[in-house]
C-alpha positions, 0 to 999 in steps of 0.5 A: 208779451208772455208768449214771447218770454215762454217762446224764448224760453223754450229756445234759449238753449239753441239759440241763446237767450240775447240773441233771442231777445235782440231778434225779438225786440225784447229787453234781456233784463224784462225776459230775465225778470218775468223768468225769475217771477216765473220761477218763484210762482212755481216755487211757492206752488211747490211748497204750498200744502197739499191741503188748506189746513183744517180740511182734513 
């Protein structure tokens, strides 16, 4: 299913996401859901040190 929410991802700005998600059989709140845990990986991955603590 992931490669499902990516590819709407990559094409809801041309075609928009609900439409996207009725085509592909996809619930809107489940794309919006694994979107915003996408997000939040990245997040934490953004504000994590660059190295463990004691290593340098």
């Amino acid at each position: 299913m992931t490669d499902v929410y990516r590819f709407i991802e990559a094409e809801k700005t041309t075609f928009g996401a609900a439409l996207l998600c009725q085509l592909l059989n996809v619930a809107r709140s489940s794309f919006y859901a694994w979107a915003e845990a996408a997000r939040r990986r990245r997040q934490q991955a953004d504000d994590a040190p660059l190295c463990p603590a004691g290593s340098a």
